[in-house]
N, C-alpha and C positions, 0 to 999 in steps of 0.2 A: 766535174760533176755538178757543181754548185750553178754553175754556170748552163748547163743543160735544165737545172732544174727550173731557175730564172726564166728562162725561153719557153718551158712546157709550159710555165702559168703565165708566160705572157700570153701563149696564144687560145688560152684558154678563157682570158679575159680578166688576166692577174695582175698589174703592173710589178710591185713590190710587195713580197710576202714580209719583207723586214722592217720597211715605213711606215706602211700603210698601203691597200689595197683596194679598187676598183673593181667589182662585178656589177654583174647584169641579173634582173630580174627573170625569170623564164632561162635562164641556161648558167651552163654550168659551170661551176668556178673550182678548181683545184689547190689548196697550200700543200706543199712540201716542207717536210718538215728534217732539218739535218740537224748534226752539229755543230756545225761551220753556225746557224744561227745562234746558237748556245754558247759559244764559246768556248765549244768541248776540245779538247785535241784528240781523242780516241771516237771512233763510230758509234760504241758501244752503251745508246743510250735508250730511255724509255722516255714515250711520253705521252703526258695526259693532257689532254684539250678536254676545252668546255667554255660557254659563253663566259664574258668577266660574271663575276658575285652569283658564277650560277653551277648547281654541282654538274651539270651533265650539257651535251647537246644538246641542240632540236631536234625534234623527227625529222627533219629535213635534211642533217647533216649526219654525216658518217664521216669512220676513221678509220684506219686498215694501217698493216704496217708490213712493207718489203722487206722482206730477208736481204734478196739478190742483193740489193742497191744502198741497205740499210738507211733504209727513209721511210722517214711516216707520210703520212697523205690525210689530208682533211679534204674531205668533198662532198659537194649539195648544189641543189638548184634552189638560190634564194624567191616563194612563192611571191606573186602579184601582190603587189601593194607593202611589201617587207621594208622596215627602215633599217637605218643604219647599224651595225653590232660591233663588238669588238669581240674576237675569241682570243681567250687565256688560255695559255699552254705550260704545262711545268713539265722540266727535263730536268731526268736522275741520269748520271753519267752510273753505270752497274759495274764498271773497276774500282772507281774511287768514293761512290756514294756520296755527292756531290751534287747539289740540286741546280737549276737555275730558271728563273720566271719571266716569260716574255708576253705579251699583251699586241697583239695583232689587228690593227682598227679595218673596219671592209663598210667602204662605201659604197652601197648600195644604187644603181642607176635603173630607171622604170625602162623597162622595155615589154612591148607585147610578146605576146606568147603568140609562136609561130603557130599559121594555119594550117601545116599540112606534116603530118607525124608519120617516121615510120619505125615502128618499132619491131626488138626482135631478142631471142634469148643467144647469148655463144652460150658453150655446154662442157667445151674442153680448159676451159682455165679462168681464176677468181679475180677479184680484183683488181688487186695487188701487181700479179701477174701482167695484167693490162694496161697497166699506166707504166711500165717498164719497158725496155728493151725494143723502144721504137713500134710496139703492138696498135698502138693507139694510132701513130702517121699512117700505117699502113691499113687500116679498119676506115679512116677516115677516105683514104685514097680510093676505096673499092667503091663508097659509097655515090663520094664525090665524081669519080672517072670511067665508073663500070655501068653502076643503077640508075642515076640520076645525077646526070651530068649539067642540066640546067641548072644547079643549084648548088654551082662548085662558088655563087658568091657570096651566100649569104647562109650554107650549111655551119648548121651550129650543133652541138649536143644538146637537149634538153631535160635528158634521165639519164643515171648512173644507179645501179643498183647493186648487193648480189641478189642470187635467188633466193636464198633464205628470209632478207629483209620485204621480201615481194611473197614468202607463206610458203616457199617449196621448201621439202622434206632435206636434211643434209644427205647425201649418200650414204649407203650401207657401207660401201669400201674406203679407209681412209684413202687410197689412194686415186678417187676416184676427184676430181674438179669440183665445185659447188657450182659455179656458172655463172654467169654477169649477165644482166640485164642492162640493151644499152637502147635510147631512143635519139634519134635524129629528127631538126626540123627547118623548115625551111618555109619561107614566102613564095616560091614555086611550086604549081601543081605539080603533081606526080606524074616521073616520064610513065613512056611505054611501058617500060622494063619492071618496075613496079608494079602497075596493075596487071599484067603477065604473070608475074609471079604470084602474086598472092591470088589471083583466078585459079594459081596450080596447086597453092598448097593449103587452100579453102576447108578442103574435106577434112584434111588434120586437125580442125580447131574441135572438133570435139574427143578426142582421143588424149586420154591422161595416166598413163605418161605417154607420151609422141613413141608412136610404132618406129621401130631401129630397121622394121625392113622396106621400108617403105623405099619406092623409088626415089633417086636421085635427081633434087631440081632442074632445071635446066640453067639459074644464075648460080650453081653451088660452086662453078667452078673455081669463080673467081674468089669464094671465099677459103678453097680448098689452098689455092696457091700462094696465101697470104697466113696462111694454119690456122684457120679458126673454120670450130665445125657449129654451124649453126641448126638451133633447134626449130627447125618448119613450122611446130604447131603453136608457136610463138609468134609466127611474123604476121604481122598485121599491120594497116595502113589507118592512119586515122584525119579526119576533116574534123579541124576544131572547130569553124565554121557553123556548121550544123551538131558537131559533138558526138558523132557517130563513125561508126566503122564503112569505110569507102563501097564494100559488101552490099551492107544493107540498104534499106529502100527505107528514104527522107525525103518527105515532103521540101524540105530545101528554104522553110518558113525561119526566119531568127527566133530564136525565144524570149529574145529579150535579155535585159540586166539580170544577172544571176547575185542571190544572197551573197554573202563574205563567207557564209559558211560551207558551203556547195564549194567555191571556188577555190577554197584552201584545202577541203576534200580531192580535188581535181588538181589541185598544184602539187600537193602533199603526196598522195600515192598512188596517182595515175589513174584513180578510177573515174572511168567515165560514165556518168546517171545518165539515165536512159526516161524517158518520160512514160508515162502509163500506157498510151497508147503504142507505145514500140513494143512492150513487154511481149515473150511469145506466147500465143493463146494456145492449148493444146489441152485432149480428153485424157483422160483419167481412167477411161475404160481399161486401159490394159493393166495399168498398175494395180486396180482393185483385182481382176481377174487373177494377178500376177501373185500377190501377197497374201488374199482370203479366198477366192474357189479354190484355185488349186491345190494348196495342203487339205480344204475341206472333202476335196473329192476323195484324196489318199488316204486320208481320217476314215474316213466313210466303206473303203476299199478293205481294208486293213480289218475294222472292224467286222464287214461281212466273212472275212475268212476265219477271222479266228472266230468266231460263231458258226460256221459251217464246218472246221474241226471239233468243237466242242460234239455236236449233236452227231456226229460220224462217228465217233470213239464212245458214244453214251454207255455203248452195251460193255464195253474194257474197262467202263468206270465202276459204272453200278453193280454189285453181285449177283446172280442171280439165284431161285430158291435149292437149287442143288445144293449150291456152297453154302447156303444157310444151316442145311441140313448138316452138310460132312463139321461144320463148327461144331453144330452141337453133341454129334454124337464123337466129335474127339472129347470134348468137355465133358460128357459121363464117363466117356470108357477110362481117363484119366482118373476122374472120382473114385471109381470102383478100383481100382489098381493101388490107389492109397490106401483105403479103405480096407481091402486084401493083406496088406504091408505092416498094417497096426497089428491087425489081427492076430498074424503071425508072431509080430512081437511080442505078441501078449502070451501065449504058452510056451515062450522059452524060460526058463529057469533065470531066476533073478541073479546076481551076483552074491549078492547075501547070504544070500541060502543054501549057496551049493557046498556038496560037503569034498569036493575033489577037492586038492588043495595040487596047486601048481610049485612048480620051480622056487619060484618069485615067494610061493607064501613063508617058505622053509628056507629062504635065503637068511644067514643069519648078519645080522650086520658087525662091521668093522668096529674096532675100537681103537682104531687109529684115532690121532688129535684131528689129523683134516677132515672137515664139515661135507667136503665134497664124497668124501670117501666113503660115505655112511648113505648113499644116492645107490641103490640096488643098479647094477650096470648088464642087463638082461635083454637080447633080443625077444623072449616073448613079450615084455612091456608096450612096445613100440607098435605089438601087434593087437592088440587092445583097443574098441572105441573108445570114445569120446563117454558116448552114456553110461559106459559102467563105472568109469569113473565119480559121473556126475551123483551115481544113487548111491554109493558107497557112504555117506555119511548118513541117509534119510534110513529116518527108522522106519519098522514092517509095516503095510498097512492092517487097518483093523479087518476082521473076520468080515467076510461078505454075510449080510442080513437078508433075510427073504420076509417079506410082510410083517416086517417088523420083530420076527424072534429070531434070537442067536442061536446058533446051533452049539449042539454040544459035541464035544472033543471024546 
C-alpha cells in the first residue's frame, strides 16, 4: 500500500513525501499520509497538517481523509510565483494515544499555467473517494484516450476541489455524494471532441441546479463506463490566453501583465475576471414590469372589488326608516310594560301588614341544643320572593300627605 501510495505522488509530481518533496507550480501535487510514515504499527490514526509555525493551511491546500484506505491526503495547486513551504503534520495513534510530529519540506518549481483548460464537475462521489481505488487512472484515461487525445503528453491536473469548497450547497440526503470538481490542462488546443461537446451542453450553463432530464451527451459514454456521472452544466472549456470561456466572442487582443492580485484571485479559486466590455449588457424592462406593475395591477384589481362589494350590499348595511320605527316602538311598549309591573306591585298588600298569618308564622321552634335545628324546615319558605324578605325589617312608611296637611285617622 505504502508502495502504491509512493507511485500515486510520484506521478503526480511528488518525488518523496518522507524526505522531502518536488511540485509544480500550476498543477497539482498530492501527500499521502499513512502510518508507516509515523511509525505507527496500527492504521488507526488522525492527523493534522498545517504549514510549519502556522495554525492552519492555505486556501490553496486541503485535507480529506479515506476510510477505505485509511490514509489522509494533503492536496493543492501551488499558485504562480509561490516559494518554497514546509507542512507540519502531527499524528495521534486513537488505541494508544500516542502522538508523533513529522515536517514535510515541498520545493517548489515555476512552471506556467497551461493555455487550454477543461473543466468539469463528477456528482457521484467525493474526494476521498477519488484518489482511491484506481478512479483517478481511469478519469485520467478517458480524458487522455477518448476527448483529447493529442494531449496524452503533457495532460496534467490543474484543480482538485470538492463542491462545497467551490460554494455548492451539501445534499439534503446524507447519502447523497457531495461531488469533485476536477480541472485538466494541457499546451494542446482542444481536439474535436471537446468543442463538440460543449457546443452540446452550452444551454445547460444557465440552469441551477443542472436539469436530471436532460438528454444524454453524446461523449457520456465513456464516462458511463468508467462510473463517473458527470454534471453537464459544469463542463466548460477555457483559453487562458485570452482568459475567457472558448463560447464566447474575444477580440483575441493580450491584455497584458496582470496585478499579483488578480493572478492569485485566478490561481486561488479559479475565477476567471471578465473585463468591462465582456460584461453582458441587457434591459431591465422586464424585471421592473416583473416586480412593481404587476403586484400594482392586482393591488389595484383587488381593490376595485372589494369597493364594488361594499356599495352592492350598502342597503344590507345601512337600516332603513321602517326598522328605525319598529326599534322605537319596541322601546316604549317595553317601558310601558314596566311601568304596568310597578304599578301592580304597588296594591298588593305589604308583608308587614298582613294579618293572615301562615304555616311558617305559628311554626314553633325547637329546643333542641342543635343550632341548625331551630332553621323552620317549611316548603312554603322556599316559595317566598326575594322582596319580602328584603322589607321585613324596614319600618311602615309615613302617611301619604296631600298639599301639605296630614290627614286624620
Amino acid at each position: 500500500m505504502v508502495l502504491l501510495l509512493l507511485m500515486f505522488g510520484l506521478i503526480l509530481g511528488l518525488s518523496d513525501p518522507c524526505l522531502g518533496s518536488e511540485v509544480f507550480s500550476s498543477q497539482l501535487f498530492i501527500l499521502p499520509l499513512t502510518h508507516q510514515n509515523f511509525s505507527f504499527l496500527t492504521p488507526g490514526v488522525t492527523y493534522r497538517p498545517s504549514l510549519l509555525k502556522m495554525p492552519d493551511l492555505p486556501s490553496w491546500l486541503h485535507y480529506t481523509y479515506s476510510p477505505a484506505v485509511r490514509t489522509g491526503f494533503v492536496y493543492g495547486v501551488p499558485p504562480e510565483g509561490m516559494q518554497d513551504f514546509q507542512l507540519e503534520v502531527i499524528a495521534k495513534d486513537k488505541h494508544t494515544y500516542e502522538t508523533s510530529h513529522r515536517v514535510f519540506k515541498m520545493d517548489v518549481l515555476e512552471q506556467p499555467r497551461k493555455p487550454y483548460e477543461v473543466h468539469f464537475k463528477i456528482k457521484n462521489m467525493n474526494v476521498e473517494e477519488l484518489l482511491v481505488g484506481g478512479r483517478w487512472d481511469r478519469l485520467h484515461q478517458v480524458i487522455s484516450s477518448d476527448l483529447w487525445q493529442e494531449s496524452a503528453e503533457d495532460l496534467t491536473v490543474t484543480s482538485l476541489a470538492s463542491a462545497t469548497q467551490y460554494g455548492d450547497r451539501l445534499p439534503a440526503s446524507p447519502d447523497e455524494k457531495e461531488g469533485v470538481y476536477v480541472s485538466y490542462g494541457s499546451s494542446v488546443p482542444f481536439s474535436t471532441a471537446l468543442l463538440e461537446l460543449e457546443k452540446e451542453v452550452e444551454p445547460l450553463w444557465d440552469h441551477h441546479p443542472c436539469p436530471s432530464y436532460f438528454k444524454k451527451a453524446s461523449y457520456e459514454r465513456f464516462f458511463r463506463q468508467q462510473g463517473f456521472a458527470i454534471d453537464w452544466c459544469s463542463f466548460k472549456l477555457y483559453n487562458n490566453k485570452k482568459n475567457t470561456l472558448i463560447g464566447d466572442d474575444a477580440d483575441g487582443e493580450d491584455e497584458g501583465p496582470k496585478s499579483p492580485v488578480i493572478s492569485a484571485l485566478e490561481n486561488e479559486g479559479r475565477v476567471y475576471l471578465q473585463r468591462r466590455d465582456q460584461v453582458e449588457k441587457r434591459s431591465y424592462t422586464f424585471d421592473v414590469v416583473h416586480t412593481i406593475l404587476i403586484p400594482l395591477v392586482v393591488m389595484l384589481v383587488l381593490l376595485g372589488l372589494l369597493t364594488l362589494a361594499m356599495c352592492c350590499h350598502r342597503n344590507n348595511i345601512i337600516p332603513t326608516g321602517q326598522d328605525i320605527q319598529m326599534v322605537q316602538y319596541a322601546s316604549i311598549h317595553r317601558a310601558n310594560e314596566a311601568l304596568r309591573s310597578l304599578k301592580g306591585r304597588e296594591h298588593s298588600p305589604h308583608p308587614s301588614t298582613a294579618t293572615t298569618m301562615t304555616q311558617a308564622d305559628t311554626f314553633t321552634r325547637s329546643r333542641t341544643a342543635s343550632p341548625s335545628s331551630t332553621l323552620p324546615r317549611n316548603s312554603t319558605l322556599s316559595s317566598r320572593r326575594f322582596e319580602d324578605y328584603a322589607t321585613l325589617s324596614r319600618p311602615d312608611p309615613p302617611p301619604y300627605q296631600r298639599n301639605g296637611m296630614t290627614p286624620t285617622r
